[in-house]
C-alpha positions as CSV (number, residue, x, y, z in Angstrom):
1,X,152.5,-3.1,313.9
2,X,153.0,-3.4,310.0
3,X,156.0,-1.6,308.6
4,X,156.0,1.3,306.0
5,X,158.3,2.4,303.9
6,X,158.4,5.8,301.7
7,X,161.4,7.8,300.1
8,X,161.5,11.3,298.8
9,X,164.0,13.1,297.2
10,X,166.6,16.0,298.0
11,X,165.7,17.7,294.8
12,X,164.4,21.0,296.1
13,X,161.7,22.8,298.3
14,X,159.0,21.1,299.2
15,X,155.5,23.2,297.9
16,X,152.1,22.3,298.6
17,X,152.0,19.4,296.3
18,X,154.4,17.5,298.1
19,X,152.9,18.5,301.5
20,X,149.2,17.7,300.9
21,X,149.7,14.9,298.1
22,X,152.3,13.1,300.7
23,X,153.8,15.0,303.9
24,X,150.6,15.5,305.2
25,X,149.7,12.1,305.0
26,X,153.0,10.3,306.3
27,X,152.2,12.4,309.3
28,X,148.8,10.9,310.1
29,X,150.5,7.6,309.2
30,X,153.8,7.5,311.4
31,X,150.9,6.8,314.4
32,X,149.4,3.5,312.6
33,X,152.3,2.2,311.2
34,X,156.3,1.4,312.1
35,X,157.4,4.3,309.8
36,X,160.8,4.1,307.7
37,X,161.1,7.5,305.6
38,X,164.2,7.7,303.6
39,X,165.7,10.7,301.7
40,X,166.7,9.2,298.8
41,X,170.0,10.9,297.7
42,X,171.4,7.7,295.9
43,X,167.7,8.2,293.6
44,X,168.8,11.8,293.2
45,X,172.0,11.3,291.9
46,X,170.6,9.5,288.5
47,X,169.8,13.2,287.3
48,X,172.3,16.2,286.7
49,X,172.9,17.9,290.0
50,X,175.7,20.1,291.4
51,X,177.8,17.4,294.2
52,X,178.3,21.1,296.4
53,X,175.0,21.3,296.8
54,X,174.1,17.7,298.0
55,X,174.6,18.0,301.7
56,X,172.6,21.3,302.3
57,X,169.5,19.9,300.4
58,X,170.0,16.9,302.5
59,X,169.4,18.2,306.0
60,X,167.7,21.2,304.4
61,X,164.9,18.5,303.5
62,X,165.2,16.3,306.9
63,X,164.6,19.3,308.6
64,X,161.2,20.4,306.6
65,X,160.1,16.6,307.0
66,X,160.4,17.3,311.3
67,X,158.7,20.9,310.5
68,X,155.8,19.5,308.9
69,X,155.1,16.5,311.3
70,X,157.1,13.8,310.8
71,X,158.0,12.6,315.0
72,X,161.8,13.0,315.6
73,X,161.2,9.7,318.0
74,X,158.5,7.8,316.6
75,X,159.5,7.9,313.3
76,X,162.9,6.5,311.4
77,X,163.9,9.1,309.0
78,X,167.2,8.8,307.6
79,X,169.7,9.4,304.9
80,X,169.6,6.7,302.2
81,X,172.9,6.4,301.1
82,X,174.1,5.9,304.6
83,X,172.8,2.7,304.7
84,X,175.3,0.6,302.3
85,X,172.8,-2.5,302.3
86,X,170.1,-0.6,299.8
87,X,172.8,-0.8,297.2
88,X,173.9,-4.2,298.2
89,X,170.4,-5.7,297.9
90,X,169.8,-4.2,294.5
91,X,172.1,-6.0,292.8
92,X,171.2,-9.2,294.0
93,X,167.6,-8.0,293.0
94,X,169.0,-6.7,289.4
95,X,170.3,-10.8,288.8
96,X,166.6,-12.1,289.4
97,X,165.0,-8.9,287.1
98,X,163.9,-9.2,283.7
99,X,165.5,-6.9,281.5
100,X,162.4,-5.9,279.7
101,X,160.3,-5.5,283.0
102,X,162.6,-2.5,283.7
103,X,162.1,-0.7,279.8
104,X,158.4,-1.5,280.2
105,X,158.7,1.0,283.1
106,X,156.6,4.5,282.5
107,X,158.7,6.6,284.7
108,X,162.2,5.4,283.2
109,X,160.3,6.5,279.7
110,X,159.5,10.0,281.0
111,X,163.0,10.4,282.2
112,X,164.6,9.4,279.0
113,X,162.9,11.5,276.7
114,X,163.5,14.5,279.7
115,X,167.2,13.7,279.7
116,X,167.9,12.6,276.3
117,X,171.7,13.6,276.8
118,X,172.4,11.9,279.7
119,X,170.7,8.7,279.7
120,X,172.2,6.2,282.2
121,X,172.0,2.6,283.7
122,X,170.4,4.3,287.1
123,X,167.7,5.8,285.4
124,X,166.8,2.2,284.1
125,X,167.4,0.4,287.6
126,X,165.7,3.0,289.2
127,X,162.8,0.6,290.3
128,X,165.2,-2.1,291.6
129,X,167.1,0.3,293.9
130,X,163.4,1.3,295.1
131,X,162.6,-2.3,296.0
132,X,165.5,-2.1,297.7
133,X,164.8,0.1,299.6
134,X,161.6,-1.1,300.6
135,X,162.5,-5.2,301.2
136,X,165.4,-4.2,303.2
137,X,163.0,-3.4,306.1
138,X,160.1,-6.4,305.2
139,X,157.9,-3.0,303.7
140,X,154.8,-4.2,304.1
141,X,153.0,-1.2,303.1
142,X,154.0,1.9,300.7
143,X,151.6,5.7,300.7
144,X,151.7,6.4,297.2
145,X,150.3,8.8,294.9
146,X,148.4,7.2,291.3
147,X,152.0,7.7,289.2
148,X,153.6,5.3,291.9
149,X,151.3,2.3,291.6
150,X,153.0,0.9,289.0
151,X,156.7,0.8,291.1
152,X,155.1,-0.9,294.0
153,X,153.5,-3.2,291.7
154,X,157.2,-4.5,290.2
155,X,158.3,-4.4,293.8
156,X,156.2,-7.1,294.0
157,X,157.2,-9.0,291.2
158,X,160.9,-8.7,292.7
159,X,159.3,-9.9,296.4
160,X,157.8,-12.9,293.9
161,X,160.6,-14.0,291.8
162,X,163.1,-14.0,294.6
163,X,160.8,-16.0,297.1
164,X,159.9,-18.4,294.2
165,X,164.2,-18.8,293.8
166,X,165.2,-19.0,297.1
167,X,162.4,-19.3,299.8
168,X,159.6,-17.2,301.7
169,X,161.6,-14.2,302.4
170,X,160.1,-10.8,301.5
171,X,156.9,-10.0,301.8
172,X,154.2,-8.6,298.9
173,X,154.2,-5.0,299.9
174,X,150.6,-3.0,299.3
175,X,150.0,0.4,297.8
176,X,148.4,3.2,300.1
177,X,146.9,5.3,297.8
178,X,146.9,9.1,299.2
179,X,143.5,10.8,300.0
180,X,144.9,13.4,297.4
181,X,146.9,11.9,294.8
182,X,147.1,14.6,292.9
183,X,147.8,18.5,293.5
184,X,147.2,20.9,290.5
185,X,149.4,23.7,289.9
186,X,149.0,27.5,289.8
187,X,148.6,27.3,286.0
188,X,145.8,24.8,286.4
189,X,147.0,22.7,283.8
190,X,149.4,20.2,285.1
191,X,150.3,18.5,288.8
192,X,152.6,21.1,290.7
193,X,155.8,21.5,290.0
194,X,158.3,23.2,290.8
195,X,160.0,22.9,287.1
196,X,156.8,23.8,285.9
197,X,157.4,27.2,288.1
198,X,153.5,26.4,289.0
199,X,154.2,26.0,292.7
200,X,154.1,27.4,295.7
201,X,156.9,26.3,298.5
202,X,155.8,25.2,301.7
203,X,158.6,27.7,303.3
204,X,157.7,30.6,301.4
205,X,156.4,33.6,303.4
206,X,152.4,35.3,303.2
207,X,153.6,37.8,300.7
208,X,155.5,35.7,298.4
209,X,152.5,33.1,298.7
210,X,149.5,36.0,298.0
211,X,151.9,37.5,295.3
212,X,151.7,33.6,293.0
213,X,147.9,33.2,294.3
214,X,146.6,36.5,293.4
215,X,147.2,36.1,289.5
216,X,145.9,32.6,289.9
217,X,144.0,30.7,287.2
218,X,140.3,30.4,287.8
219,X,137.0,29.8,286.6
220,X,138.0,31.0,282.9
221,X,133.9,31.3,282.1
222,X,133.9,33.7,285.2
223,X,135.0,36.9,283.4
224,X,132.7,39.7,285.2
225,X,132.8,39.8,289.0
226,X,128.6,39.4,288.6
227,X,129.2,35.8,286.5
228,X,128.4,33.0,288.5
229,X,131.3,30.6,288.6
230,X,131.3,26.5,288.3
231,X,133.8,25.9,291.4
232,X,134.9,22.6,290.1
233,X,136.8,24.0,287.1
234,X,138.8,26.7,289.4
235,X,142.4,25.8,290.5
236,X,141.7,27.7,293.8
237,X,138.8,25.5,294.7
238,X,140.8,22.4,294.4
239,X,142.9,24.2,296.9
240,X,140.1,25.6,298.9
241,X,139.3,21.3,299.7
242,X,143.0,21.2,301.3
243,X,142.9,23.5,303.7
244,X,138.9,25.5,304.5
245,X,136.8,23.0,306.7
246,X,133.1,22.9,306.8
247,X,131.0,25.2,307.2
248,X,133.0,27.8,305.3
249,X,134.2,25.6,302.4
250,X,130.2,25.4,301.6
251,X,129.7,29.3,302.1
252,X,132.5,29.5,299.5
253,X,130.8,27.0,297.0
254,X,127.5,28.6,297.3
255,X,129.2,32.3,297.1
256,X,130.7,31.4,294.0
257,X,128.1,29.3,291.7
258,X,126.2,32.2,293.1
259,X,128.1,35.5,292.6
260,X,127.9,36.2,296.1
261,X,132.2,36.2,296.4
262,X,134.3,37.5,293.6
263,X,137.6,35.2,292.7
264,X,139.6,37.8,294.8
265,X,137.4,37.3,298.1
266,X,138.0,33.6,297.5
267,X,141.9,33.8,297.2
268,X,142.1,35.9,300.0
269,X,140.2,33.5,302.3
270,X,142.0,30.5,300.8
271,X,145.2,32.2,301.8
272,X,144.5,33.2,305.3
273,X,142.8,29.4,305.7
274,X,146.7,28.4,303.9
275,X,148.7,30.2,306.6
276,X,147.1,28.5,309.3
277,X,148.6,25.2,308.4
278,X,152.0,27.0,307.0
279,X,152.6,29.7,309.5
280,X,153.2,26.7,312.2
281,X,155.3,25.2,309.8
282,X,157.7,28.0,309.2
283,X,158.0,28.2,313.0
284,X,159.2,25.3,313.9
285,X,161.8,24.9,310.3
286,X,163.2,28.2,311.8
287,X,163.6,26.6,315.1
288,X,165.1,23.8,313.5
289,X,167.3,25.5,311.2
290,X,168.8,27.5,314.3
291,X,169.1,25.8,317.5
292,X,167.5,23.0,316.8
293,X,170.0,22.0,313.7
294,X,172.3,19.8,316.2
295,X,169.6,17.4,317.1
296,X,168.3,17.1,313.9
297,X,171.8,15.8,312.7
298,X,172.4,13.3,315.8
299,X,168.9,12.3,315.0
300,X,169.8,11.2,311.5
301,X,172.9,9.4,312.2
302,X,171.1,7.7,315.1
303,X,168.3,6.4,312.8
304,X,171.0,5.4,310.4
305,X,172.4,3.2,312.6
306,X,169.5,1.4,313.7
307,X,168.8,1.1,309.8
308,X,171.9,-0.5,309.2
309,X,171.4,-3.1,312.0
310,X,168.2,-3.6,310.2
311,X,169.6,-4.2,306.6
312,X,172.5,-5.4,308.3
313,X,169.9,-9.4,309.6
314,X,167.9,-8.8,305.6
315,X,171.7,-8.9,303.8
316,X,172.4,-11.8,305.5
317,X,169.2,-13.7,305.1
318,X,169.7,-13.0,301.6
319,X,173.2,-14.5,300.9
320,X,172.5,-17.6,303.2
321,X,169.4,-18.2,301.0
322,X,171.3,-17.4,297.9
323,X,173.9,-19.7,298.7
324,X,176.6,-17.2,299.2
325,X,178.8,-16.5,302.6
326,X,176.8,-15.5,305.5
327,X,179.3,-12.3,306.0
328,X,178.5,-8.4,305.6
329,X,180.7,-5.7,306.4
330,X,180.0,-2.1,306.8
331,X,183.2,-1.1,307.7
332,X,186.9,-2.8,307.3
């Protein structure tokens, strides 16, 4: 069984563009592949945050993974920075790097210009801790969305230079694209966000949810409830394709090009369609969160283990290769 890796960060609640542009599809995933998902605090901590609030967004996330799917045995979720080896192998991969591969790097560009003030040498080696993070466990294959392509690309490059220094060691890892790379926000104008305040959380209840979609951008050519609409330019629509199955999503195309459904009759059955994939959700993050909270922790510390066994053979490998001693200590 090939072995995936993916990371996500402990930045803030999860909403539907996380879910359906990724969740969703690590879920159906975890049963094909040997599954490694990784919240990436040491990625996090490249940004502003508030250290008092680390831990609780931590588990607060872990948890939200095992709510939406992710198998507490099948899969290896764990906490990033409890695995020492991710940071060990990125410097050795930051010494075989080209300085002007890393500058070349859209997302380090985007993050610059968003944090002007507070620019800093993580934000550059952001890609090399990410290779990291997948070579540490051979990564063979990485789900990503379209804005990710180009990180498992250089991934690849690292994979190539160091093999080409020292010897067949890491493997070329392939993008997974996602079956929906892409969720748009409320506003209809950009990806969702929760910056953007064009989101909807994943954990939010039926009356917060109905209170965002109910002033929802639509068709903006629709203006009279008689207007036939053009589905393909409404924000709901897009929506409608995540969650309304067949034959109902066609009823709703040919109700609206028609006149047949107003745009409130089609948020109202995208939102009941919605709570039959969140209502579940919510269940089982409250079980979780309550009784559940104990096993979710011993879970985590158990998969970190086993992940440091792992990283502890790659580490090795590495510095044998490299020429250095073949020692690596976790703990004095």
């Amino acid at each position: 069984m090939k072995v995936l890796f993916t990371g996500i960060q402990p930045t803030g609640d999860i909403h539907l563009g996380n879910y359906f542009g990724a969740i969703a599809n690590w879920v159906r995933l975890q049963h094909e592949y040997f599954s490694y998902i990784s919240v990436v605090d040491l990625h996090a901590v490249t940004i502003p945050y508030e250290p008092s609030e680390m831990p609780a967004r931590v588990i607060d996330l872990a948890i939200t993974l095992y709510a939406c799917g992710i198998d507490l045995e099948k899969t290896r979720l764990f906490v990033q920075s409890e695995v020492p080896g991710h940071a060990d192998l990125t410097w050795v991969f930051n010494t075989i790097t080209p300085l002007g591969e890393l500058e070349r790097m859209t997302q380090f560009k985007d993050k610059r210009d968003q944090f002007r003030a507070s620019v800093n040498v993580g934000l550059l080696d952001y890609p090399v801790l990410q290779a990291a993070d997948i070579l540490i466990y051979k990564g063979e294959v990485v789900p990503v969305g379209e804005d990710q392509v180009q990180h498992v690309e250089f991934t690849r490059e690292v994979a190539r230079h160091f093999n080409a220094r020292f010897g067949p060691t890491f493997p070329e890892c392939q993008a997974l694209l996602t079956k929906t790379p892409r969720v748009l926000g409320l506003d209809g104008d950009a990806k969702m966000s929760k910056s953007r305040g064009n989101s909807i959380g994943v954990l939010e209840t039926p009356e917060q949810i109905w209170a965002k979609v109910a002033p929802a951008k639509t068709d903006p050519e629709r203006v009279r409830r008689t207007d036939p609409g053009t589905p393909e330019k409404c924000t709901i629509w897009s929506y409608h394709q995540l969650v309304t199955k067949e034959p109902e999503l066609s009823e709703i195309h040919t109700g609206c090009t028609t006149a047949g459904i107003g745009c409130i009759d089609c948020k109202k059955r995208f939102h009941a369609n919605l709570m039959k994939v969140l209502d579940p959700i919510r269940e089982r993050h409250a079980t979780l969160t309550g009784t559940g909270r104990k096993m979710v922790e011993e879970r985590l510390e158990a998969n970190a283990a086993a992940c440091r066994a792992v990283a502890s053979g790659t580490i090795l490998e590495v510095k044998e290769k490299m020429g250095l001693k073949k020692v690596w200590k976790t703990q004095s």
